[in-house]
N, C-alpha and C positions, 0 to 999 in steps of 0.2 A: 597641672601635672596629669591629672588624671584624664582629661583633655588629650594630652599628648598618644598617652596608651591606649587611650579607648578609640582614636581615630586610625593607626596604623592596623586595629583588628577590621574595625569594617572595611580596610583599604584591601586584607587578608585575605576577608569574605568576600567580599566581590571576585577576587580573581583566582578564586580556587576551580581549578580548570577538572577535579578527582570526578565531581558529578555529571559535566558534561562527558566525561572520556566514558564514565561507567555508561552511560545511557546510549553512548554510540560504538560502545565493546557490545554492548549486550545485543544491540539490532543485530550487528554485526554477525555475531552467533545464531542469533534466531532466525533473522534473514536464509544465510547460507542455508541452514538445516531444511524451510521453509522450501527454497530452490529443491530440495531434493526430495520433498513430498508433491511439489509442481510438475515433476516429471515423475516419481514414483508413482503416484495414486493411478493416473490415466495409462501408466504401464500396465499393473498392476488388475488394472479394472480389463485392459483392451487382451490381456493375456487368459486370464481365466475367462473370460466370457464371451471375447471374440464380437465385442459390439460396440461400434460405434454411441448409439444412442445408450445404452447403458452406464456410457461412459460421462456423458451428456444429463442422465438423471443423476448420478455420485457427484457432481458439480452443481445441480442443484441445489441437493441437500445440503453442500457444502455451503454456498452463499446465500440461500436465503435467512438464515437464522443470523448472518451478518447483518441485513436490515435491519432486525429486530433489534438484535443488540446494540447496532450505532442510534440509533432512532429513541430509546429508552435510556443508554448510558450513562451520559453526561453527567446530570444530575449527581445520579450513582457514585460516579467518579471520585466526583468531590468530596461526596459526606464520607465516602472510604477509605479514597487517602490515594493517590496515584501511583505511589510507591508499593503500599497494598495491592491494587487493582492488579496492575503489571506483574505481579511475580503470581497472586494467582490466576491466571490468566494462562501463563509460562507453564506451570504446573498443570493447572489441568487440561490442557492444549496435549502437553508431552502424553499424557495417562492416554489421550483417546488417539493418536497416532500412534504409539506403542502399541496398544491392542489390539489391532490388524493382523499384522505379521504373527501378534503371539495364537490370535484367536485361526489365524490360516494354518498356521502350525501345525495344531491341536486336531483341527479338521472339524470345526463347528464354525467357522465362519459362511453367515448366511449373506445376501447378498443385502436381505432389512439391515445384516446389522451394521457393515460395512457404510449405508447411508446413513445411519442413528448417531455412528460415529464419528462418522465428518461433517453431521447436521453442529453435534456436540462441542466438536472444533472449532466450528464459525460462530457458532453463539460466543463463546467466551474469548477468542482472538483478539476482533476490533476492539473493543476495550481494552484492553492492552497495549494494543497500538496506539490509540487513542492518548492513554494517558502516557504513554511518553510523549508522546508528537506534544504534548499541552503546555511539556515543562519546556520547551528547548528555549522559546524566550527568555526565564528565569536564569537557566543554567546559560546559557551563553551571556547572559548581565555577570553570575558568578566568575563564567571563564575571562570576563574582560574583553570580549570581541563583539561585532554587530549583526543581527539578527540571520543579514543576507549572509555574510560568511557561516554561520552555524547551520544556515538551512542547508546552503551547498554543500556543506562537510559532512553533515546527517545524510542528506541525499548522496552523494560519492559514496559514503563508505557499502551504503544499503545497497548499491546497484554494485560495487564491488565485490560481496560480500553475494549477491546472487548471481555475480558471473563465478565467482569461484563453485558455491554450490551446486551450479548446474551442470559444470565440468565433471566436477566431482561422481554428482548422481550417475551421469552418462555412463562416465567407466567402469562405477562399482553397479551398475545394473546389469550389465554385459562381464563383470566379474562374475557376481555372486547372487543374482534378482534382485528384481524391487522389494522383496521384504526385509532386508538388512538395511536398506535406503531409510524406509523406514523407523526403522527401530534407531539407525543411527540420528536421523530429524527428531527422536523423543528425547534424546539425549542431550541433543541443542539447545529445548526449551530450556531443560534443567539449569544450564548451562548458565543462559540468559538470569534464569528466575536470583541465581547464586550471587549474577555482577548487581542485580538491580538492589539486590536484598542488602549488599554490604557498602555500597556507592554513593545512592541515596538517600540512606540516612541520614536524619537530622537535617532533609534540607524542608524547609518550610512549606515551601508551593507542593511538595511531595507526597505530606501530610494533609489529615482529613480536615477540609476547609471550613473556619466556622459559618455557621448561618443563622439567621435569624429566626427567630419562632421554633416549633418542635415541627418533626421531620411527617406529614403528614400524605398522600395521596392528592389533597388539594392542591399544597406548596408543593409535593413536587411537579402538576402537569401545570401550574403556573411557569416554574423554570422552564419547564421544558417550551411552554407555547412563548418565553419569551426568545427564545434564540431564534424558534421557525418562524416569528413576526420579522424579527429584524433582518432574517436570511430573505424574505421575501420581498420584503423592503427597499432592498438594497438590486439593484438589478442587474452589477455589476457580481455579486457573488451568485446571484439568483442564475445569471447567464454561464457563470463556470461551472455550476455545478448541473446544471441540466447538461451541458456539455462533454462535462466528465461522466454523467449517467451514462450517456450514449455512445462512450470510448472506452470505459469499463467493460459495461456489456460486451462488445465486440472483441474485447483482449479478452476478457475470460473464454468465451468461444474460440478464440486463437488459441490458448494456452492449454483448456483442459482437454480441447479434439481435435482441431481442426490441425495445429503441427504435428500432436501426436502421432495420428492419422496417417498425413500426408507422412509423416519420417519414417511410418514402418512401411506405408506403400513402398514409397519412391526413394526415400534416402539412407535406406540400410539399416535402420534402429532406433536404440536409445542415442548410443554412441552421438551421430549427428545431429540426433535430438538436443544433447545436451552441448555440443559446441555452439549451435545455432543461438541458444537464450545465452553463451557463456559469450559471445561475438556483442549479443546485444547490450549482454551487462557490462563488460567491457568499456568499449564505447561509449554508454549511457557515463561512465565514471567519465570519462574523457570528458564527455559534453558537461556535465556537473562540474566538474574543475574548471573548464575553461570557462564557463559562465560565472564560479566565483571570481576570479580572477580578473577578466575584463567584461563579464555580460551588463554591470551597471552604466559603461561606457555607450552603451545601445537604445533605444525605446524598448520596451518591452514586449510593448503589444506587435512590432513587424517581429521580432524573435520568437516569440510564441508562436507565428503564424507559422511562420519558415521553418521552427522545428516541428511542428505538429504535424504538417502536409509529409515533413521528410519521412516521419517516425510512423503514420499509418498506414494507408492504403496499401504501398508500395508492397509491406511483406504482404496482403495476400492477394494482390495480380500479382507477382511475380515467382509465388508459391505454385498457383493455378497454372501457370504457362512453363512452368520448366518442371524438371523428374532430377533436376543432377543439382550436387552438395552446392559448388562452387557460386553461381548468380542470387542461391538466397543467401550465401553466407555473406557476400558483399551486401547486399541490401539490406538484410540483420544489420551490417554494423554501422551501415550511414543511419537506419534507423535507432539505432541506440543513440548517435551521436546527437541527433535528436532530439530524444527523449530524455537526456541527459538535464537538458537545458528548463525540459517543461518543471519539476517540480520545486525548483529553488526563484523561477519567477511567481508560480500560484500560492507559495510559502509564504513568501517576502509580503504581497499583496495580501493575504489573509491575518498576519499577525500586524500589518499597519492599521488595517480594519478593526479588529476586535477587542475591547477592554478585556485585560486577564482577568479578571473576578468572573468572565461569562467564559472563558475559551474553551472547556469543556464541554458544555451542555450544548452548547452552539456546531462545536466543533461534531459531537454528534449527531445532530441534524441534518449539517451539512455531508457527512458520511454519509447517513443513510441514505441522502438522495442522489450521490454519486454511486451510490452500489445497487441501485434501486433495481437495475435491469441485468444485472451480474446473474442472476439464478438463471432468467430466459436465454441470456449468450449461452451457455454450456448446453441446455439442452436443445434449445431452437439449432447450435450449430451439429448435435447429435442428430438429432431426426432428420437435418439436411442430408447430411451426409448419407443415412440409412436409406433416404430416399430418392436420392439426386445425384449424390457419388460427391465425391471434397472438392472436385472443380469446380463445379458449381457452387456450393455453401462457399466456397473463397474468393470468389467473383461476388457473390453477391454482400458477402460480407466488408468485402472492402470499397466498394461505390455505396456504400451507407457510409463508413468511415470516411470515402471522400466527403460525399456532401456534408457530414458532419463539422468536419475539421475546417466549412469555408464560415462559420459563424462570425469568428470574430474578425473577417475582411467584410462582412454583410453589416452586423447589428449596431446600432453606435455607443452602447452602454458598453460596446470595450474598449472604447478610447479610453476608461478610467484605469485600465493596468498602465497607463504612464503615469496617473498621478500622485500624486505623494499621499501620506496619510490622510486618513478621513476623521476629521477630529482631532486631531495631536498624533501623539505619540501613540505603539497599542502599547494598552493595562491604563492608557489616559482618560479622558474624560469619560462619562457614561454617556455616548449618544446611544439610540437603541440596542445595538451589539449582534456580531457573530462570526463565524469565520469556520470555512468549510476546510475539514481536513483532504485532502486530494489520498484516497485512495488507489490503488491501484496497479497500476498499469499504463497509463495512467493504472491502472494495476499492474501489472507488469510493465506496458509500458511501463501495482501498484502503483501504475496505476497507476494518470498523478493521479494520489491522494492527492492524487491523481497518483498514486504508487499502492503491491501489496507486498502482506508480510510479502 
């Protein structure tokens, strides 16, 4: 009897679908808000200060304390609890994008502190990100569906959710400034921190993971050097992620100057600024769905190719060679449909890889070295510009993008995005372990996380 009862509860728990919804309400919110500091900040910056490259150092500050943070995290993660990490993350994300607008207000905002504050941002973000991106295996075993369908779901609604936002931003900055933009993305986090805080409770993987021995300086750069062993190890992730390094970098230069830039030249403002990423995000949902749907009917590795070539280069020659809305906004949205595609194959392929007892720690490592070159995109594509004018820095930035995008038609350690798991099942066996979260953009593109907020 007690047999009987006690198996229809874990039948219960498995397919309690409340923690995956919470976790992809909440991107969902934070995402969008996100979209609207994407194009506020570099408003924001290019309006007061009238500089390209200025624009280009605020995007510095912004990513490189991302390194820091995905690079040391992981570990973190765990002993704090994922559920913990995420909501204060949300919270104090919200505090230091709030205090822009309030601090320009006032009329003390310096231009140190506006970089302090979006250094402030990025440090405590990726983790955040991080530790939802950790649970989704878990929470999709609770929803009762398959890891590929959770990631595609996760990835649509995010890219949905930043075509909405960026719509959004466009018209209320051409309403009312980028400082309401602002203030209104602080309000998002909150928003986030609200669904996470009451959603996933009580779910286990959420909570602070136990470990062995007491919490020491030695144990933790042990974790941390086992993830970066096994990341390096392995040359199939080793090759994604240097990959994603160098498509990161180049979308943050796309995203924080180089469109800005070119939209207030040539394409009349925020306004087209914000259809342009709203075309792309669009799109990118399309391409996500339709690769839930029939993308496992495919090899991976020609998909990846064919989306990747579609989703780079393209917007910026054809950024560089036109002044009018219309040719990039078609190329925005074959690029999205693209990019759609990239981070539900780099998902799928990292949680096959990885035992969950590591996904964290790993998954930070693997961050870090995807966002490695994100602080040099922003300002490398500032000084270009300051020095060379946007047709130039978008020529050159997108013949690096080409060549980049031909690796996995060149290297043969990417014939392994057709093969099935490495080891079992992921969270199975302990072969060394790791699994790169694709940031980005692959940030915009975040990236793949190759995806960002």
């Amino acid at each position: 009897m007690h047999a009987l009862t006690d198996g229809p509860r874990r039948a219960e728990r498995r397919t309690d679908k409340r923690p995956l919804v919470g976790v992809l309400a909440a991107n969902t919110i934070s995402i969008a808000g996100s979209s609207l500091t994407l194009i506020g900040v570099p408003w924001f910056v290019l309006q007061t200060t009238g500089s390209a490259g200025r624009a280009g150092v605020v995007a510095f500050c912004a990513t490189l304390p991302v390194i820091v943070a995905a690079l040391v995290g992981g570990p973190v993660i765990d002993r704090i609890g994922r559920r913990r990490v995420s909501v204060a993350s949300d919270l104090i994300s919200g505090l230091s994008v709030g205090a822009i607008p309030l601090l320009h207000h006032a009329g003390v905002l310096e231009f140190w502190m506006l970089c302090a504050l979006m250094a402030v941002g990025g440090l405590v973000h990726t983790p955040g990100l991080t530790a939802r991106a950790v649970l989704l295996p878990n929470l999709a075993e609770h929803a009762g569906t398959t890891i590929t369908r959770a990631a595609g779901l996760y990835d649509a609604v995010s890219r949905g959710a930043r075509m909405i936002g960026a719509a959004v931003a466009g018209l209320l900055i051409a309403a009312f400034g980028a400082e309401t933009v602002l203030l209104l993305d602080a309000a998002t986090f909150g928003a986030s921190a609200l669904l996470v805080t009451a959603l996933l409770r009580g779910v286990p993987a959420a909570e602070p993971q136990r470990t062995t021995g007491k919490v020491s300086f030695g144990a933790y750069r042990a974790e941390l050097a086992e993830g970066w062993a096994f990341m390096t190890r392995t040359r199939l992730l080793l090759g994604v992620t240097v990959m994603v390094m160098m498509t990161n970098g180049l979308d943050q230069g796309w995203s924080s100057v180089l469109l800005p830039v070119h939209g207030r030249e040539a394409l009349g403002g925020a306004t087209a600024i914000g259809l342009m990423i709203s075309l792309f995000g669009g799109f990118a949902l399309l391409g996500a769905l339709l690769y839930g749907m029939w993308g496992e009917r495919f090899p991976r590795r020609a998909v990846f190719t064919a989306a990747f070539l579609l989703s780079g280069a393209t917007r910026y020659v054809v950024a560089a060679l036109t002044d009018t809305t219309l040719p990039l906004a078609v190329t925005m949205a074959l690029a999205g449909l693209g990019a759609g595609m990239l981070n539900p194959i780099l998902t799928t392929v990292m949680y096959e890889q990885v035992p969950e007892a590591l996904r964290s720690r790993v998954s930070g490592v693997a961050t870090a070295g995807c966002e490695l070159t994100m602080p040099m995109g922003g300002l490398a594509a500032g000084l270009l510009v300051d020095g060379y004018g946007v047709t130039t820095a978008l020529l050159l930035f997108g013949g690096t993008y080409l060549l980049t995008t031909l690796a996995p038609m060149v290297f043969p350690a990417w014939r392994g995005l057709d093969d099935g798991p490495a080891g079992g099942p992921a969270g199975g066996p302990e072969i060394s372990r790791t699994e790169p979260t694709l940031p980005g953009s692959a940030r915009e593109a975040s990236s793949p996380r190759p995806s960002a907020r």
